[in-house]
N, C-alpha and C positions, 0 to 999 in steps of 0.2 A: 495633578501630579503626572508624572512621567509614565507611570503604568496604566494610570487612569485612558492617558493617550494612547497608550498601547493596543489598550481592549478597546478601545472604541474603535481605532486603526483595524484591528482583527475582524471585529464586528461588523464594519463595513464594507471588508475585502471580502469576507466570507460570503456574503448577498451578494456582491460581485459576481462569486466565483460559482454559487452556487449554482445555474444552467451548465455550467462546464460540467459540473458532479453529472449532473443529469446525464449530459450528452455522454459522457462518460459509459456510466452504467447502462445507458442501454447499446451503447456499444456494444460492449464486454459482454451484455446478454445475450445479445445475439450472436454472436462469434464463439462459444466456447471451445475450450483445450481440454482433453482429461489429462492427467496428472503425466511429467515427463516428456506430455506433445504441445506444450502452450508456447511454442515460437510463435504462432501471430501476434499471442497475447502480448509477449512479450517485445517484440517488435512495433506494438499499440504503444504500449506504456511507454518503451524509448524513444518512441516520435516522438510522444505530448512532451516528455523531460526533456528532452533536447529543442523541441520549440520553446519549453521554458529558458532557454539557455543555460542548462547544467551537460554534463559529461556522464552519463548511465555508462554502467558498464555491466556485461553476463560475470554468474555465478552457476554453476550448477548447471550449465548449457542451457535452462529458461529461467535463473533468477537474474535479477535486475536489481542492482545497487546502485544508488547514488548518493553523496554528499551534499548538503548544502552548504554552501560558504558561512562562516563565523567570523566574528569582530575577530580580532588579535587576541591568542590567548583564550578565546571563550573557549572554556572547559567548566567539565565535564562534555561529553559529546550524549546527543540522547539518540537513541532508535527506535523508529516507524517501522511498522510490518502490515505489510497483507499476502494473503496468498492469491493464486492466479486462476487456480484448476477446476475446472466444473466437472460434475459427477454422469455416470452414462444415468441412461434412463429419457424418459418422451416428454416433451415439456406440450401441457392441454394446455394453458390459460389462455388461447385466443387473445393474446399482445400483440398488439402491430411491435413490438421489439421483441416477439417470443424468438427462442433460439432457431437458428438456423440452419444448423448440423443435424440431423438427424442423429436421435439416439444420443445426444447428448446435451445438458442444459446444464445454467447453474441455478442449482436446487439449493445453494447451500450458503447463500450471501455473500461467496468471492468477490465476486462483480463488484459489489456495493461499498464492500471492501479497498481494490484498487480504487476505484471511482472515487473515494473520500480520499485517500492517500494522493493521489494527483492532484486532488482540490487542495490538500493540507499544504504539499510542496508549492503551491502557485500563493497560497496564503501567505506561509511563509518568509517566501523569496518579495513581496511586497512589504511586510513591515519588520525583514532586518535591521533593530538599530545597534549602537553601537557596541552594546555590550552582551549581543546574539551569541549563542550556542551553537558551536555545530551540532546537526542532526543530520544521519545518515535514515534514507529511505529506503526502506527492503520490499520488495515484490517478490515474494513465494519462497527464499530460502537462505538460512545463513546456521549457523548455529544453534540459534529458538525453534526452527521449524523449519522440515526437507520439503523438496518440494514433492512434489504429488502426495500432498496433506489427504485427500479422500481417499486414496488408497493406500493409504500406511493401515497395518493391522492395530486394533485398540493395545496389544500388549507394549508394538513400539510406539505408540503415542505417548502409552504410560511412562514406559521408560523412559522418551526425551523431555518429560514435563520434568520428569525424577530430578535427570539429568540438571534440566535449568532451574529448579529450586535450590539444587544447591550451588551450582555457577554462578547466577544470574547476582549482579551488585544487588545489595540491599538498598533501600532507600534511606536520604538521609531525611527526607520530613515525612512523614506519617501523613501530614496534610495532602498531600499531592498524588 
């Protein structure tokens, strides 16, 4: 069946893609931004998007949005999120990819985070068919979440989860 093809399509793109994730993340590990300064980061993530051949564009002076194209009509639209920012503090683990900012690592799985989300949009943009969804991809900030996520206080985290529990569309299958 047609879905059957799908996930096997996904499956195989994803093994594909998957050294990209890698290379990705230890990128990102090694370069980090703290919250508010992540223009490399985000100038990383819109090189790779745009060698994918999509259109990134700033939010928030470091968030990075993009669309991926949909069939005609594919609605509902879904969204992708990661955040960008690494937390201050000494990264010990003796990584040939440990950070290399002083005083600053990600301690906090961002990295791992974009890293998957760049694999997801190269995933994607391979097995579009006909009757695809748009999904827009967010890098660090939109509505869901601001950017310099490690330095928001717990009270406004509290509050913007608040916030998007009651915003956020409900789902329409419990399965998913």
């Amino acid at each position: 069946s047609e879905s059957k093809e799908t996930i096997q399509a996904i499956r195989e793109k994803t093994q594909q893609v998957a050294g990209h994730v890698v290379d990705h993340f230890r990128h990102l590990h090694q370069f980090p931004d703290l919250g508010w300064q992540e223009e490399r980061t985000a100038v990383y993530v819109e090189r790779v998007l745009t060698k994918l051949g999509l259109e990134p564009s700033r939010v928030a002076r470091t968030g990075v949005v993009v669309d991926l194209p949909a069939a005609e009509g594919g609605q509902p639209r879904r969204a992708l999120r990661a955040d960008l920012d690494a937390i201050a503090g000494h990264e010990s683990t003796g990584l040939e990819y440990a950070s290399r900012h002083d005083g600053i690592f990600h301690g906090c799985g961002h990295d791992a985070h974009t890293a998957i989300l760049l694999g997801v949009a190269e995933v994607l943009l391979a097995v579009r068919g006909d009757g695809s969804r748009p999904v827009r991809l967010i890098a660090n900030c939109t509505a869901l979440m601001s950017p310099a996520s490690e330095s928001v206080s717990v009270p406004s985290r509290s509050k913007r989860m608040a916030w998007y529990k009651r915003k956020a569309p409900k789902a329409k299958n419990k399965n998913h």
